[in-house]
N, C-alpha and C positions, 0 to 999 in steps of 0.2 A: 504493500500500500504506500510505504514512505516514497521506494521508488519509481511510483504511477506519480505521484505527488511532485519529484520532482523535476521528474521528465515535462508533467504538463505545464508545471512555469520555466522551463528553460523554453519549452516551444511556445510558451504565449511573449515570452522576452523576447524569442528571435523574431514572431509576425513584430512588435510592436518596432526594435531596433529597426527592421529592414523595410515596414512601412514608412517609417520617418525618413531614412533614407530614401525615397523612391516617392517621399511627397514633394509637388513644384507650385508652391502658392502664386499666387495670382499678385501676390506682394506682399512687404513685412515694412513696418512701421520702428524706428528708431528715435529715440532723442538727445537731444544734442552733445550728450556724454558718449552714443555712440551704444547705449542699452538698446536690448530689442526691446520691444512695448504692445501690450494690448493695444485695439483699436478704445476700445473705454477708455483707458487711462485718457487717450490723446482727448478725447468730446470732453471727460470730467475739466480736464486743466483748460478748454477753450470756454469752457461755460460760467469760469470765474473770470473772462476777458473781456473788456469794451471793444477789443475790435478781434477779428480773427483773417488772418491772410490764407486763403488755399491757394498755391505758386500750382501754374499746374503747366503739364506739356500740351499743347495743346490740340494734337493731335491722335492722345492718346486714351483710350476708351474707358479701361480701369480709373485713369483719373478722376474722368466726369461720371461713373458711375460711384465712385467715392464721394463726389462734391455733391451729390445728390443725398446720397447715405449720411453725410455729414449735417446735411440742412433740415432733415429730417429728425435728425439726436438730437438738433440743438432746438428744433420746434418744439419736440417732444419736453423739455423742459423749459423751454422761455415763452412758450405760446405769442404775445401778442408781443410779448419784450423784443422781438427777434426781428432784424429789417434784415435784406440781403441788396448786394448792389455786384453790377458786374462792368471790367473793360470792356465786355465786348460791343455795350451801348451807348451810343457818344451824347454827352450832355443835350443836346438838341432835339433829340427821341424822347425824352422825360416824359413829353404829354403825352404821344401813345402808347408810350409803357404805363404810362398809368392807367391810360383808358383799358388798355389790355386785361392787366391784373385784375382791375377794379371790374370787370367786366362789364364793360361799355361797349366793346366793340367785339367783333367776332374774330378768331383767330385767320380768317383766311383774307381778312381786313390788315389787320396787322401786318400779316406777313409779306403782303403787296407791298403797302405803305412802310413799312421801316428798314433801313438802315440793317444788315443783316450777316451776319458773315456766311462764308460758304458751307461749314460745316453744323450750323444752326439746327439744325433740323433732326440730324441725328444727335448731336451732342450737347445741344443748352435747352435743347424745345423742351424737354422734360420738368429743368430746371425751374426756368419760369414757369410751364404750366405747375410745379410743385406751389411756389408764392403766389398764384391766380387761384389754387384748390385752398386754400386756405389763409388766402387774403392778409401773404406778407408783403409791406413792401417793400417794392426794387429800385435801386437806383440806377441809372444810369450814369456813371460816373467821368468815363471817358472824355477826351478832348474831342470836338471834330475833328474828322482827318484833313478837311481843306487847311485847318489853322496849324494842326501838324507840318503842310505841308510846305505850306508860306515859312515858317521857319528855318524848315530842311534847306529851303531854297534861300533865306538872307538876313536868317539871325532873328531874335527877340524883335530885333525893330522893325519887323513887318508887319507887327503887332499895331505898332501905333497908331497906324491909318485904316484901322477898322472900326466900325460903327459903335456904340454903347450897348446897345441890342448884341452886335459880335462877343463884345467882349465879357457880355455875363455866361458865355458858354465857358469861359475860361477859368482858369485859377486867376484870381489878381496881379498885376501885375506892378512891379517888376518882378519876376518868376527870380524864386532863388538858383542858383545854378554854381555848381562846384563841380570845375573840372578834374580836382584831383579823388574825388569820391569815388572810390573802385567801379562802380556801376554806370559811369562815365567814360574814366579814364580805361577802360577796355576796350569800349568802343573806338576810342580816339585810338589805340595800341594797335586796334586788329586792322583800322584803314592803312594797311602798308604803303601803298602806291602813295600816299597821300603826301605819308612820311618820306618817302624817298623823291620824290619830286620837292620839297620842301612847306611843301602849300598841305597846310591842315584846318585852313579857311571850312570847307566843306563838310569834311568829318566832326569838325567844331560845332557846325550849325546840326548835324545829324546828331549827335548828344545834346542838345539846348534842345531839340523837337523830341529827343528822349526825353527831357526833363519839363518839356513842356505837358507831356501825358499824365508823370510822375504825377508831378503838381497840379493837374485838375483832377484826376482822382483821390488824390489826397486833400483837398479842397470841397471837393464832393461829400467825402464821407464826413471830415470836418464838420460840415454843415447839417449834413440830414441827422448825424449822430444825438443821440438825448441822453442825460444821466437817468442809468435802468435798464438802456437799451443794448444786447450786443447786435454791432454790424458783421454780418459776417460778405465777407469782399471775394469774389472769384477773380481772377490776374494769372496772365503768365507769369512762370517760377520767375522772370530775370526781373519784373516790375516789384520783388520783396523779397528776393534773397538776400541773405548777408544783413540783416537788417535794415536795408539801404532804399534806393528808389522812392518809391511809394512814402514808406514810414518815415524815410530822413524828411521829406516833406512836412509828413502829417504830423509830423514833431517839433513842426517848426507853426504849423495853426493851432493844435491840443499836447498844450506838452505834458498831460499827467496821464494820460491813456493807459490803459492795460492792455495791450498787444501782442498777439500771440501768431507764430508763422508756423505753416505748416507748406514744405515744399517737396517736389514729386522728381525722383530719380532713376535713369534707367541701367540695370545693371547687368553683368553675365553671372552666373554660379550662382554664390550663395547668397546674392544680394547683398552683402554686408558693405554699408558704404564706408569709404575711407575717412581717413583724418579732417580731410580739406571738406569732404563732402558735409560728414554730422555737424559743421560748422555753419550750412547754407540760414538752417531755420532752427523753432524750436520743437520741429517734429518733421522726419525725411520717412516717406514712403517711399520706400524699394519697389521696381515693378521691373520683374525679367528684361534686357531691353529686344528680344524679339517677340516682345507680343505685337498683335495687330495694330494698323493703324487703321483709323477712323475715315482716315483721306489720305 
């Protein structure tokens, strides 16, 4: 009997060791010590925050069904406390996102009439229709991209000669801007040709039209935010990595915030991200990097 006994826990040891091995999660959750972490832990620590950042890929499927799952945990406890706002809607959209959510208008109304990106449909329609099923609201945070673009093309001061009407899509101006702010200064690194030609004229304006984004979504949330309320923000990982972009801003309109980042990484093996990486946010999901893309 002893030895029925312990034949059948060596053989329930070896299923469980060599299921573990031969398990490939769909992704694992880290914090910035570089611990692996339940998905709870990461909702408990965003549900004591004023703001919460999900950095995501944007291309990538697992992300945006996390940002969903995400919006959900935190409804599920903040109910009416809870607003959500996303880059992907440029301040100027406000009014038919609102009509949208608030259901005023029908979704195939909307989706004519706004501003939209290409992969909307499969990867944020969810989203929103999540905030429209239960009447949270969204902001649209974003810069336009004409005002993006006037930038790209001749600095902060293209700004000046547009309308008052223009310029409340915007963050205030004059827009803070720091070249040497890592989230910057790469940009300006990675224009080679720019650098070797001498002329960094170009690549200078293309970080100020970064930071002109920065700055109206961090202007944005500034504003719609209320004490009581958490915003929770959808953004590409590079608009809140590092604690930078986004938040260097929004630190510069609310500086007592409780802010909390969570950013999305792609990896081979064991997912376990390196030094440099458990550094990005205060919470790094691991996601295989050959899983599908969405586009």
């Amino acid at each position: 009997m002893k030895q029925i006994l312990i034949k059948t826990t060596l053989f329930i040891f070896f299923i469980a060791a060599f299921s573990f091995k031969t398990d490939k999660p769909a992704y694992l959750i880290f914090d910035k010590e570089g611990k692996k972490v339940d998905y709870k832990e990461m909702i408990q620590s965003a549900l004591n925050c004023d703001v919460v950042f999900f950095g995501e890929l944007h291309d990538n499927p697992i992300c945006h069904w996390l940002e969903l799952e995400v919006a959900t945990s935190l409804f599920d406890a903040k109910k009416a406390d809870l607003m959500m706002g996303s880059e992907i809607f440029e301040t100027d959209n406000q009014l038919i996102v609102n009509e949208y959510v608030e259901k005023k208008i029908k979704a195939s109304s909307f989706e004519a009439e706004a501003k939209l990106w290409k992969n909307y449909k499969s990867d944020y329609r969810a989203l929103l229709n999540y905030a429209r099923d239960h009447q949270i609201p969204f902001i649209a945070t974003n810069v336009p991209r004409r005002y993006a673009s006037k930038v790209n093309a001749s600095g902060f001061e293209a700004l000046d000669s547009v309308s008052r009407e223009a310029k409340s899509y915007f963050a205030p101006m004059p827009i803070q801007f720091d070249a040497e702010l890592d989230c910057y200064k790469k940009m300006l690194e990675k224009d080679t040709s720019a650098t070797a030609t001498g002329s960094t004229h170009s690549s200078l304006n293309t970080a100020k039209a970064q930071a002109l984004k920065d700055a109206t979504m961090a202007n944005s949330i500034a504003e719609a935010w209320k004490k009581g309320k958490l915003f929770y923000h959808i953004n590409g990982s590079y608009h809140s990595d590092n604690f930078e972009s986004i938040i260097w801003h929004l630190k510069h309109y609310k500086k007592n915030l409780k802010i909390l980042t969570i950013s999305t990484i792609e990896k081979k093996g064991d997912l376990v991200p390196d030094s440099s990486e458990v550094k990005l946010a205060d919470y790094i999901i691991s996601i295989p990097e050959n899983m599908s893309k969405s586009y």
